[in-house]
PyMOL commands that place a pseudoatom at each C-alpha (Angstrom):
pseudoatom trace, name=CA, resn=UNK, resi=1, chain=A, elem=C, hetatm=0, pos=[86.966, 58.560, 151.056]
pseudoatom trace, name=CA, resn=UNK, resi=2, chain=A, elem=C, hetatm=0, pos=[85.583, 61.828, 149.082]
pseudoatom trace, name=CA, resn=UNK, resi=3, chain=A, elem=C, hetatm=0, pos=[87.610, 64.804, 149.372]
pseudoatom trace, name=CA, resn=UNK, resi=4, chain=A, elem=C, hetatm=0, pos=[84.729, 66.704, 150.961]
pseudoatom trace, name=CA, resn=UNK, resi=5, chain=A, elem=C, hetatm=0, pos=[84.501, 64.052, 153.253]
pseudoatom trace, name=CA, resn=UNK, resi=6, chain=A, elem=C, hetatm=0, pos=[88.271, 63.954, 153.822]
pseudoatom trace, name=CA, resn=UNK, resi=7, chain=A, elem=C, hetatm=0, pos=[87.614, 68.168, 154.432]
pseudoatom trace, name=CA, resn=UNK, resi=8, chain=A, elem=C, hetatm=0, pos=[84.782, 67.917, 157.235]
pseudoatom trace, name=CA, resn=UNK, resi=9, chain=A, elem=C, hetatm=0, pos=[86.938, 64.930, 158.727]
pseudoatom trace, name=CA, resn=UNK, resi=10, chain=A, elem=C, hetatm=0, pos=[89.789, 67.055, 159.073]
pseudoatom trace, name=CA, resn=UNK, resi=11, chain=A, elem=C, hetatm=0, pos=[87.947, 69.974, 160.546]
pseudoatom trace, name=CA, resn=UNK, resi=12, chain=A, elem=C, hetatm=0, pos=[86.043, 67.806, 163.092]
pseudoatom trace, name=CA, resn=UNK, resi=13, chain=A, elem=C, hetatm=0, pos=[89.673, 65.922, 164.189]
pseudoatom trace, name=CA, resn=UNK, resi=14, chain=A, elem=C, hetatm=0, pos=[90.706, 69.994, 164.882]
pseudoatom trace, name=CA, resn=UNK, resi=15, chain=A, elem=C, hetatm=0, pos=[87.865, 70.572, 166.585]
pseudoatom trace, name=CA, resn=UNK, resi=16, chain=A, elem=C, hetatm=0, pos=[85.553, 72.742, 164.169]
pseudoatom trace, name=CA, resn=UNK, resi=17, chain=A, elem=C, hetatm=0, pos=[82.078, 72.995, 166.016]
pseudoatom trace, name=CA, resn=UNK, resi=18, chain=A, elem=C, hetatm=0, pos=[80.836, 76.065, 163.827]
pseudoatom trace, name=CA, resn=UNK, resi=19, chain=A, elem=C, hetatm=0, pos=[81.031, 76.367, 160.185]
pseudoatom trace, name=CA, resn=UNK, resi=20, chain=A, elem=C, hetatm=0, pos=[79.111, 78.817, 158.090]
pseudoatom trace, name=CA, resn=UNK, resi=21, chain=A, elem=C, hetatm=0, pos=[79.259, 78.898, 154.115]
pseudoatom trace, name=CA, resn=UNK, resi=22, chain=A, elem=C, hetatm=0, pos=[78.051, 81.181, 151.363]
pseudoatom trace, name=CA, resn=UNK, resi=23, chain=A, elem=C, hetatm=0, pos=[76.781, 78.841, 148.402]
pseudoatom trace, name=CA, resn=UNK, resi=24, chain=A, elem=C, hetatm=0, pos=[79.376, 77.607, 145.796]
pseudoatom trace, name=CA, resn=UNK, resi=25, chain=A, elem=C, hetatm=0, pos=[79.077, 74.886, 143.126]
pseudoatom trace, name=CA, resn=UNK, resi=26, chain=A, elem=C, hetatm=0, pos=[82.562, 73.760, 143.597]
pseudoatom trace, name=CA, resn=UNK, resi=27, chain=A, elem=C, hetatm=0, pos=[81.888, 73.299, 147.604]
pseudoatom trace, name=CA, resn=UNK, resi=28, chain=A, elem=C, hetatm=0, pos=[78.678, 71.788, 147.481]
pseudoatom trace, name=CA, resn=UNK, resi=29, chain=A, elem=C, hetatm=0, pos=[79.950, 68.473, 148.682]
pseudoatom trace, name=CA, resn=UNK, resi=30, chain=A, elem=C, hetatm=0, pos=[81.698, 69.974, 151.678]
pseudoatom trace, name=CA, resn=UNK, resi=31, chain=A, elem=C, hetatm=0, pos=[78.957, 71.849, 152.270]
pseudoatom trace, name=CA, resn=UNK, resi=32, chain=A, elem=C, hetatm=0, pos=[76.483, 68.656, 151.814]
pseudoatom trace, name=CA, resn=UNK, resi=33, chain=A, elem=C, hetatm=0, pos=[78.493, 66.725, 154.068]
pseudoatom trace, name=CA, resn=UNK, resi=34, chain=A, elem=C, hetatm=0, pos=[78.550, 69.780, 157.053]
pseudoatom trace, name=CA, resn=UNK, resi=35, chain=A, elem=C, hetatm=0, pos=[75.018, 70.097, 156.926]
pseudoatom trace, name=CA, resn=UNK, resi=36, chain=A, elem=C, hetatm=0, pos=[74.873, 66.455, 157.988]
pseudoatom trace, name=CA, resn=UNK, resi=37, chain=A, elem=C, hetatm=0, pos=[77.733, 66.271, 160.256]
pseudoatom trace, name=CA, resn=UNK, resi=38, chain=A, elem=C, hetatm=0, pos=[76.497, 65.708, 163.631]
pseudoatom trace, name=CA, resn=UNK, resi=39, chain=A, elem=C, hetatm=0, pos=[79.930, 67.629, 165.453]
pseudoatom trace, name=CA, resn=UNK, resi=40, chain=A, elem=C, hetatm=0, pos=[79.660, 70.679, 163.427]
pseudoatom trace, name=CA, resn=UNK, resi=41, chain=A, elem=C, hetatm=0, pos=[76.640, 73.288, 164.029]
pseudoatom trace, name=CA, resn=UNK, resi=42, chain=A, elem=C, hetatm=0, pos=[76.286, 74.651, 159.938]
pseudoatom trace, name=CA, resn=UNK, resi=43, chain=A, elem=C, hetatm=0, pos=[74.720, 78.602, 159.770]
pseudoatom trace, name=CA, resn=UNK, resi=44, chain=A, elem=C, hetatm=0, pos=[74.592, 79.685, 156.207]
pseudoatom trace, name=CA, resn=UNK, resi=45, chain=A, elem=C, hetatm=0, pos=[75.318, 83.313, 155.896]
pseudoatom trace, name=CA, resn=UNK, resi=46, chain=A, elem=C, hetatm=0, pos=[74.718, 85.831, 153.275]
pseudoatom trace, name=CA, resn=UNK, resi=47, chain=A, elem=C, hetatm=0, pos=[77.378, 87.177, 152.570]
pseudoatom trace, name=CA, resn=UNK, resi=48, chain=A, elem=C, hetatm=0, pos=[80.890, 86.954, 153.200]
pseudoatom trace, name=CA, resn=UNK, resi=49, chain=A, elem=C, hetatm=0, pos=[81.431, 89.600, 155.987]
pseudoatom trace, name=CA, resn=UNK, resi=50, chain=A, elem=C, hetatm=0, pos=[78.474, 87.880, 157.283]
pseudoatom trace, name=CA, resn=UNK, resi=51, chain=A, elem=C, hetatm=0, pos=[80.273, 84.850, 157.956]
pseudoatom trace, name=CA, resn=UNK, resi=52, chain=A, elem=C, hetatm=0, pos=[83.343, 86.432, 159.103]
pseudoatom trace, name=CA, resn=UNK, resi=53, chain=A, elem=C, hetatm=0, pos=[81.284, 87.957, 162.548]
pseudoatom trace, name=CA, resn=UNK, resi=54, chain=A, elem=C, hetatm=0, pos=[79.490, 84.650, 162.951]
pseudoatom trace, name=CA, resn=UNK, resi=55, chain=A, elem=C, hetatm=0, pos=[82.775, 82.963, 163.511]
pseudoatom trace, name=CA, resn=UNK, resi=56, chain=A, elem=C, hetatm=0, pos=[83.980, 85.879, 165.124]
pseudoatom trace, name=CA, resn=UNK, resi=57, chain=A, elem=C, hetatm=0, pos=[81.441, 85.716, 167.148]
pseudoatom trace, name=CA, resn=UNK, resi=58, chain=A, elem=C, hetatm=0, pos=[81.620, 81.508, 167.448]
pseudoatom trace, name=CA, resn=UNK, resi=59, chain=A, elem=C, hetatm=0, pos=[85.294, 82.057, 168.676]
pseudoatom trace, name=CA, resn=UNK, resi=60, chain=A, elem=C, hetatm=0, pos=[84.504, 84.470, 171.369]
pseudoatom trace, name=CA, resn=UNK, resi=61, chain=A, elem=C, hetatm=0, pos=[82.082, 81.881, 173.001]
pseudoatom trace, name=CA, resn=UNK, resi=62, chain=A, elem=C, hetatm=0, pos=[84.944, 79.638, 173.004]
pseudoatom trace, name=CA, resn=UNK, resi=63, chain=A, elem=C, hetatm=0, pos=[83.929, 77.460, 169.711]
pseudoatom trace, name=CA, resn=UNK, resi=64, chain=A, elem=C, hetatm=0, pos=[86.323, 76.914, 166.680]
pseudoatom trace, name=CA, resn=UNK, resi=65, chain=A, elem=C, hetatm=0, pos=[85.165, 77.833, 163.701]
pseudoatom trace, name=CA, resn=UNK, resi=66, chain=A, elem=C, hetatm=0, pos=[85.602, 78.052, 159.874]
pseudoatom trace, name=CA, resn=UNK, resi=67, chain=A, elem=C, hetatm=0, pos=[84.253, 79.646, 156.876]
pseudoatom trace, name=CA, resn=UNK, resi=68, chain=A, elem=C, hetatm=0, pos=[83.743, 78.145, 153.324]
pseudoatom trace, name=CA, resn=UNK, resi=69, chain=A, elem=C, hetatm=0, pos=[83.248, 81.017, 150.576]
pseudoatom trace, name=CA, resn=UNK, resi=70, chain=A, elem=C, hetatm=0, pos=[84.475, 81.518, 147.065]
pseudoatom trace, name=CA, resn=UNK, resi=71, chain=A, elem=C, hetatm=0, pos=[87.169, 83.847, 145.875]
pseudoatom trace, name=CA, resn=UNK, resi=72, chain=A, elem=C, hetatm=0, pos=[85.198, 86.324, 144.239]
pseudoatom trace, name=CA, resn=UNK, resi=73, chain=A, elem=C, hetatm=0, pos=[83.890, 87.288, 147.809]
pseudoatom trace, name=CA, resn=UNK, resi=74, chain=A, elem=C, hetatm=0, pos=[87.391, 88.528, 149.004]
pseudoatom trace, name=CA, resn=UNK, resi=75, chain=A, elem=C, hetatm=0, pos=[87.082, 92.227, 148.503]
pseudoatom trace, name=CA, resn=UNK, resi=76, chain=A, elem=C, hetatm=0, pos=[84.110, 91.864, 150.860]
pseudoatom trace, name=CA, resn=UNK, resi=77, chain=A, elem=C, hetatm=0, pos=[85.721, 90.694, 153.497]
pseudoatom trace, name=CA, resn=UNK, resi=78, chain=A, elem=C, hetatm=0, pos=[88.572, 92.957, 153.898]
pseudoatom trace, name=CA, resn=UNK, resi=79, chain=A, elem=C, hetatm=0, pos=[87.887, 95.386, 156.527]
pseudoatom trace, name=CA, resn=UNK, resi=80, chain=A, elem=C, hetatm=0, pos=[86.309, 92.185, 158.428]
pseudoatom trace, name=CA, resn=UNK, resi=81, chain=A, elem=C, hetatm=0, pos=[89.519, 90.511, 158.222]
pseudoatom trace, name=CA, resn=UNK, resi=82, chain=A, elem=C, hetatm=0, pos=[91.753, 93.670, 159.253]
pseudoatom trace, name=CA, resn=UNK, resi=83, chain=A, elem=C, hetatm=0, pos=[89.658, 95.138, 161.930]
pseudoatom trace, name=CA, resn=UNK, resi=84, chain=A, elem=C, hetatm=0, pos=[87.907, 92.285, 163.297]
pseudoatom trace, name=CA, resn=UNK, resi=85, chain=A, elem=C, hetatm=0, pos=[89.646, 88.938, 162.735]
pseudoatom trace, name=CA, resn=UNK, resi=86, chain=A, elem=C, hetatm=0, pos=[93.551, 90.205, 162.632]
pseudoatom trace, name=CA, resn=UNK, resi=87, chain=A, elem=C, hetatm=0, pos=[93.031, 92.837, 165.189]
pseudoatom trace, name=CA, resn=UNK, resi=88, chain=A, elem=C, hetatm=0, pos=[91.880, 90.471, 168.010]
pseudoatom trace, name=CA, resn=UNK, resi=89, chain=A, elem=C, hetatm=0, pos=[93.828, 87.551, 166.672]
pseudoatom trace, name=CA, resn=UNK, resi=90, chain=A, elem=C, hetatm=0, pos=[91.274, 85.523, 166.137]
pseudoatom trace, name=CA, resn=UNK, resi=91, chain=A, elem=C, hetatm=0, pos=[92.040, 81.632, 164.174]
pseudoatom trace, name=CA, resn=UNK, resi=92, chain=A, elem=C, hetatm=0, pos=[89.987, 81.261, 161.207]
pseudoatom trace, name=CA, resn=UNK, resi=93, chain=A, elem=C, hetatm=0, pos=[90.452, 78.692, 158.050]
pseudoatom trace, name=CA, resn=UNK, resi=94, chain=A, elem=C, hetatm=0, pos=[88.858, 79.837, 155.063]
pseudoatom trace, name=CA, resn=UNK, resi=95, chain=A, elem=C, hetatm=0, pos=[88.065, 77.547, 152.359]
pseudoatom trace, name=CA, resn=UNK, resi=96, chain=A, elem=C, hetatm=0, pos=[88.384, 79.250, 149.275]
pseudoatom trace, name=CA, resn=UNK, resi=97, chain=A, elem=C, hetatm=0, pos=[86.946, 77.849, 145.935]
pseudoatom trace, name=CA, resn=UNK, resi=98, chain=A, elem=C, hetatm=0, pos=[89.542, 79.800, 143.514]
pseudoatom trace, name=CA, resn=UNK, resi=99, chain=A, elem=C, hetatm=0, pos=[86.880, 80.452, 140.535]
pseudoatom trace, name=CA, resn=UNK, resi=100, chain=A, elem=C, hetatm=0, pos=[88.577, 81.893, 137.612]
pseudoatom trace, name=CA, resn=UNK, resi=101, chain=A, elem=C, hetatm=0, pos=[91.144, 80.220, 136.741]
pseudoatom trace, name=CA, resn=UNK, resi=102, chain=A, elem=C, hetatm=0, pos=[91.413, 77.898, 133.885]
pseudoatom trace, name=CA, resn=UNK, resi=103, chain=A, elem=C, hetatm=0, pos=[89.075, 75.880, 132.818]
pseudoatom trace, name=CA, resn=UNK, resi=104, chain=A, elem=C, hetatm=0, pos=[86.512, 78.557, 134.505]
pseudoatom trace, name=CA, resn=UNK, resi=105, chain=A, elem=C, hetatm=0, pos=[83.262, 78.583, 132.224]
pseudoatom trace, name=CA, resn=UNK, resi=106, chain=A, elem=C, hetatm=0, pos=[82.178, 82.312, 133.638]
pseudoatom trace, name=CA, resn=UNK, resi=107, chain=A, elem=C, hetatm=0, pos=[83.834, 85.334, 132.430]
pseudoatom trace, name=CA, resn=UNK, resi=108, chain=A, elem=C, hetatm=0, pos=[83.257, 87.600, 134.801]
pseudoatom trace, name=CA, resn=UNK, resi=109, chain=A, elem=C, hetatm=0, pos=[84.776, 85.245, 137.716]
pseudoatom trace, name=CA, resn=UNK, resi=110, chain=A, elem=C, hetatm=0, pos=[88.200, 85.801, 136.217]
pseudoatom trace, name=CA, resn=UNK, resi=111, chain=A, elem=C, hetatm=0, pos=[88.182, 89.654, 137.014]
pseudoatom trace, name=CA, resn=UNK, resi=112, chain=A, elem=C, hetatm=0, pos=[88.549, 88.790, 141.125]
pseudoatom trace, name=CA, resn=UNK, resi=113, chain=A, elem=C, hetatm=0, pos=[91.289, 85.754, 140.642]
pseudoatom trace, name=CA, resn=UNK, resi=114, chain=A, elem=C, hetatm=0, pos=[93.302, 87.995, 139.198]
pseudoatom trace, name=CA, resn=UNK, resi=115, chain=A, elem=C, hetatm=0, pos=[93.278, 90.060, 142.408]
pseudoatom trace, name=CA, resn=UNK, resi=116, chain=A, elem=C, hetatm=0, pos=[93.082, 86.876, 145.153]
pseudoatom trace, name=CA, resn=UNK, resi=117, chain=A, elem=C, hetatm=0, pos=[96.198, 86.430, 145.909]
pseudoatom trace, name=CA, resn=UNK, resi=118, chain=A, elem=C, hetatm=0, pos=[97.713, 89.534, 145.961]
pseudoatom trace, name=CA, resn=UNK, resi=119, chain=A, elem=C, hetatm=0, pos=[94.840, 90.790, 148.438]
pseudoatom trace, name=CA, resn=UNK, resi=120, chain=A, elem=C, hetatm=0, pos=[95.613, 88.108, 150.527]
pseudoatom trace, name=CA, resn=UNK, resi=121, chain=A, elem=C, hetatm=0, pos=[99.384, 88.966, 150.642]
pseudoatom trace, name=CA, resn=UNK, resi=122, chain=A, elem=C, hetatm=0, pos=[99.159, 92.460, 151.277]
pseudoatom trace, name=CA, resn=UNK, resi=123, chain=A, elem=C, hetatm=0, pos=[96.444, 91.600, 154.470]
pseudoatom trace, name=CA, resn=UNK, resi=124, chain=A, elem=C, hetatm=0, pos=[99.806, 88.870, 155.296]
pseudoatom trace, name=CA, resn=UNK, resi=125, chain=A, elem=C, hetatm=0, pos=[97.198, 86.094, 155.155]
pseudoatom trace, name=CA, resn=UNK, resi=126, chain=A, elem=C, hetatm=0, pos=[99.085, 82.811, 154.811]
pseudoatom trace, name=CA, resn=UNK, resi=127, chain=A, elem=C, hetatm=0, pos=[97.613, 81.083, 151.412]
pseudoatom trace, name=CA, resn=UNK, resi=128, chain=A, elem=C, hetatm=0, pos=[97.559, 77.611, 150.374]
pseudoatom trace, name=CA, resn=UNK, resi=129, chain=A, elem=C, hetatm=0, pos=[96.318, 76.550, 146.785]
pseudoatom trace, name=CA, resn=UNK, resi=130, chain=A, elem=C, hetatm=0, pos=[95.305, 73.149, 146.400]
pseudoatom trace, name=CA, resn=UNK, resi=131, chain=A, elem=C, hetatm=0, pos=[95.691, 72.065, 142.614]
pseudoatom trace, name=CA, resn=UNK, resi=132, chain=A, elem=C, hetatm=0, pos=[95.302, 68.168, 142.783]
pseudoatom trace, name=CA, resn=UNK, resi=133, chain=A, elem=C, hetatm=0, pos=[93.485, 65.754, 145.175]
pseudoatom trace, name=CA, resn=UNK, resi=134, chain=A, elem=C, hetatm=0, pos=[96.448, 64.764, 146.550]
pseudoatom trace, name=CA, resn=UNK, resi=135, chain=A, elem=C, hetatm=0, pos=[96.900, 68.537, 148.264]
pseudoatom trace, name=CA, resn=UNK, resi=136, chain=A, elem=C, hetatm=0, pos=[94.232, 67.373, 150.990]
pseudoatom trace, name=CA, resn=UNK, resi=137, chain=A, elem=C, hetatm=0, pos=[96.717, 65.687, 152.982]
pseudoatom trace, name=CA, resn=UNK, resi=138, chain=A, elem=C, hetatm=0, pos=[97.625, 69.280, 153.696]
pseudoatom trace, name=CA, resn=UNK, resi=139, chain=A, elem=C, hetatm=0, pos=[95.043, 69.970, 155.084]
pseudoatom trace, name=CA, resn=UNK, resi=140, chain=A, elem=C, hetatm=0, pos=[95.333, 68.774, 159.022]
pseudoatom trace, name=CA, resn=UNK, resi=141, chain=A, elem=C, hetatm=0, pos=[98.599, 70.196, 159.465]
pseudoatom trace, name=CA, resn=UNK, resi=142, chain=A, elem=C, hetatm=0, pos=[96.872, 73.743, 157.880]
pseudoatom trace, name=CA, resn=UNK, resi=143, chain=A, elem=C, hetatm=0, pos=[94.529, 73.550, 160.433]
pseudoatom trace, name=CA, resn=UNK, resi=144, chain=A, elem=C, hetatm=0, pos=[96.203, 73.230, 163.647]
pseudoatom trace, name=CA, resn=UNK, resi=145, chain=A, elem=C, hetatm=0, pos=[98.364, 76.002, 162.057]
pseudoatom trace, name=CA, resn=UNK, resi=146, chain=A, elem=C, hetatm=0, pos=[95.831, 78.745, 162.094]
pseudoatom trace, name=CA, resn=UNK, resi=147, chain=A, elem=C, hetatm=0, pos=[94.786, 77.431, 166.000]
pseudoatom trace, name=CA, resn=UNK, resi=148, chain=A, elem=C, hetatm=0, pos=[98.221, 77.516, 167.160]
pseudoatom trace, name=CA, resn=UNK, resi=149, chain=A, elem=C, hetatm=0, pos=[99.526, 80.997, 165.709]
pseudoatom trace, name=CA, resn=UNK, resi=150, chain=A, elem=C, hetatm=0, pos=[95.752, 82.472, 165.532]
pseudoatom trace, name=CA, resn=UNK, resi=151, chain=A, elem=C, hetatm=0, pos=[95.336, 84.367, 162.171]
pseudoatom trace, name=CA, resn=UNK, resi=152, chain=A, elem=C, hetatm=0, pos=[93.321, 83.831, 159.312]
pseudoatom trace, name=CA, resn=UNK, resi=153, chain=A, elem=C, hetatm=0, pos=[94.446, 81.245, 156.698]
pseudoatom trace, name=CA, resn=UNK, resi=154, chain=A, elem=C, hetatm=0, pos=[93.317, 80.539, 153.057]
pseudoatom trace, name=CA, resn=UNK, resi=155, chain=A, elem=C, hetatm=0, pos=[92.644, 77.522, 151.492]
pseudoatom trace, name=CA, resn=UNK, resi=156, chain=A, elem=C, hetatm=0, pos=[91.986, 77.826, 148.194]
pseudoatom trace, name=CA, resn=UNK, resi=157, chain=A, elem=C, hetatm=0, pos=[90.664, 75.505, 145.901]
pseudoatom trace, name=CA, resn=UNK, resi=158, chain=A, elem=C, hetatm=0, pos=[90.505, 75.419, 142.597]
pseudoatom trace, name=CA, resn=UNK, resi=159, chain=A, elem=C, hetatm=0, pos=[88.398, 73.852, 139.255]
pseudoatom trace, name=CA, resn=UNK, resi=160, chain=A, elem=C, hetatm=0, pos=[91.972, 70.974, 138.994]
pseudoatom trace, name=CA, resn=UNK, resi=161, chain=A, elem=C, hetatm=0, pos=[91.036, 70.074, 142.492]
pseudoatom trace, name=CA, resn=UNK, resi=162, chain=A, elem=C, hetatm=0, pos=[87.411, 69.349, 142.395]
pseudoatom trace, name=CA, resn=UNK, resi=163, chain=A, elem=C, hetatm=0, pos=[87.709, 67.583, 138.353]
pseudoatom trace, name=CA, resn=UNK, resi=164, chain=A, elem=C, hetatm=0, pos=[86.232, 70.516, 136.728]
pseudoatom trace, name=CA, resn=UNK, resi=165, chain=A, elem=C, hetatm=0, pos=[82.711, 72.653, 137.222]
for i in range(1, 165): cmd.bond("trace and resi %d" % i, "trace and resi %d" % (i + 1))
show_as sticks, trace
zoom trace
């Protein structure tokens, strides 16, 4: 089994009905493989923020819900994450592609990487990094995580984990 398929199995076996991605060449194949799942209804968003109040928005009409989005998105998000998501305690897995780190082709993603993680521990967002393939077996137990203490979570993922660009 693919890791993206591994991914969108996962989701669906927590119960993930509403997904909505921003475009990313790393995620492609997750978001491929979402866009034909028939137990997860895929909106793409815009932007970022965007996604965040569709899920918000999923969650409050009683749907589970996820968000796939790259890194250099996070500054974006913030005040969605603090006044919306945190605020009302709302679940949310993120998956992160983690552009700028080595082996990253385009200059300008390394700027927001080197800011990622420290925004994400200063909003006390539990992070995960995936490095190798292997990491995916995480990725149940991540899950249920975020449903049963409801807060955001991110996964990210880097250029190691998907083989490259």
């Amino acid at each position: 089994m693919s890791i993206s398929s591994k991914i969108v199995e996962d989701f669906v076996n927590n119960n993930i009905e509403f997904v909505t991605t921003v475009p990313c060449k790393q995620l492609a194949g997750v978001i491929d493989n979402i866009e034909t799942s028939k137990d997860i209804f895929h909106i793409p968003s815009n932007k970022e923020d965007e996604g965040i109040g569709l899920c918000a928005g999923a969650y409050m009409g009683g749907k589970r819900s996820a968000i796939i989005m790259q890194n250099t998105a996070i500054g974006v998000t913030i005040n969605t994450l603090v006044t919306l998501t945190q605020y009302y305690r709302m679940p949310l897995p993120m998956l992160i592609s983690y552009r700028g780190e080595l082996g990253e082709p385009v200059a300008c993603q390394v700027e927001m990487a080197v800011h990622t993680k420290a925004l994400l521990a200063q909003l006390n967002i539990p992070t995960y990094h995936f490095h190798d393939e292997k990491d995916v077996g995480e990725l149940n137990a991540i899950l249920a995580y975020t449903f049963m203490c409801n807060k955001p979570v991110a996964i990210l993922t880097d250029a190691t984990f998907w083989k490259g660009y």
